[in-house]
N, C-alpha and C positions, 0 to 999 in steps of 0.2 A: 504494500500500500504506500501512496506518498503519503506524507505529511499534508495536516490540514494546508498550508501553510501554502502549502507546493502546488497545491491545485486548481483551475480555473472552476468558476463556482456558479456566477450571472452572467447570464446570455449577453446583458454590455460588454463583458468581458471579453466572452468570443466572438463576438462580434467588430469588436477592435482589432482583435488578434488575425481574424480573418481578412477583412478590408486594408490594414496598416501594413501587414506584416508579409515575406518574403513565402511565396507560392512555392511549391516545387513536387512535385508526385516522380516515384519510383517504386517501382512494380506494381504492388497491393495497395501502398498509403499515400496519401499525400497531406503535407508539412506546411503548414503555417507559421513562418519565426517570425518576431515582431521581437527587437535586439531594442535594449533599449538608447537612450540620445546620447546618455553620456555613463562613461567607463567605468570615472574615477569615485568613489564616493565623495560628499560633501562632510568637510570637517563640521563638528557640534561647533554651537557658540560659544559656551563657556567652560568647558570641561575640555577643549586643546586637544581630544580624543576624535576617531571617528567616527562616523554615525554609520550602525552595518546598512549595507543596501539592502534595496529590496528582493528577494526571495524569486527564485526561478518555479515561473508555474507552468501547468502544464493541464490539460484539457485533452478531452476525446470524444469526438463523434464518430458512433457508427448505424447508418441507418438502417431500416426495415429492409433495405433490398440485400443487407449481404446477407438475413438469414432470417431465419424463426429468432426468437429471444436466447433460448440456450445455446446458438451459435455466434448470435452477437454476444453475449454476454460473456463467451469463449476467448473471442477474438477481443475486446476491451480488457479481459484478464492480462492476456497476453501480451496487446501493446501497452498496458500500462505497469506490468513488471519491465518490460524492454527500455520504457523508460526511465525508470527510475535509478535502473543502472545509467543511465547518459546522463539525467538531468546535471549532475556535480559538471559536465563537460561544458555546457553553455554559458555565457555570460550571466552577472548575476544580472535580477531584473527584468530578463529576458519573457518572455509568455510564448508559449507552443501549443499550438492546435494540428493534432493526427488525426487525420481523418480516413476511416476503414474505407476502402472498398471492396464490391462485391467479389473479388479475386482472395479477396481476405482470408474469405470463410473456408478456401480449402488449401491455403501455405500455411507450410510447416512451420514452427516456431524459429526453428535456422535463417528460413527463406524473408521471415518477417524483421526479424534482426539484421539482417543484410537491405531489406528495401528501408528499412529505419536510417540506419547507421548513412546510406547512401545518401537518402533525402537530408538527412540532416547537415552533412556536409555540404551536401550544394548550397542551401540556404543558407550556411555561414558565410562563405566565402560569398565575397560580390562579383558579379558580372560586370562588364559593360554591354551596354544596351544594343542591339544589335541595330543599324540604319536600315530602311528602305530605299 
């Protein structure tokens, strides 16, 4: 399980995460990062200490088409142990939206960890924009 802490919770949430944040699908999932603006934390004002950042969360949609309920609720098990192992990898502050699809419901847990790991690397790094 994540931590409460860790998790996206209201639909504003993912819904920012979704529209703001860095698209990218491989294989079965596709990854929404939304990184946030700035790196460094902000030092406290009076205490000369610094103020921890905010908490890397993390969300999951998967809908009615990849399966019955005990298929989706298979495949959300699974992506969201596969996350839990990365989340420490991303920036803090960061919000992540995995979203299943209907390929989902029959890759293997390997298979899902590999289109995780992929997607989420592209989304880190930036592109440049390709011209017309």
């Amino acid at each position: 399980m994540l931590a409460a802490a860790q998790r996206l919770r209201r639909s504003t949430d993912f819904a920012v995460a979704v529209r703001a944040g860095r698209r990218v699908g491989r294989g079965s999932v596709v990854v929404h990062l939304t990184l946030p603006t700035s790196t460094s934390p902000k030092p406290a004002r009076e205490s000369g200490t610094e103020e921890p950042s905010a908490p890397t969360r993390a969300g999951f949609v998967v809908s009615k088409a990849v399966g019955p309920a005990v298929v989706r609720n298979r495949v959300r098990r699974r992506l969201r142990h596969l996350v839990r192992d990365r989340i420490d990898e991303l920036p803090a502050g960061s919000d992540l939206v995995v979203r299943a699809l209907p390929s989902a419901a029959d890759a293997s847990y390997s298979r899902l960890g590999a289109d995780l790991d992929a997607a989420l690397e592209a989304a880190r790094t930036a592109r440049a924009r390709r011209s017309r």
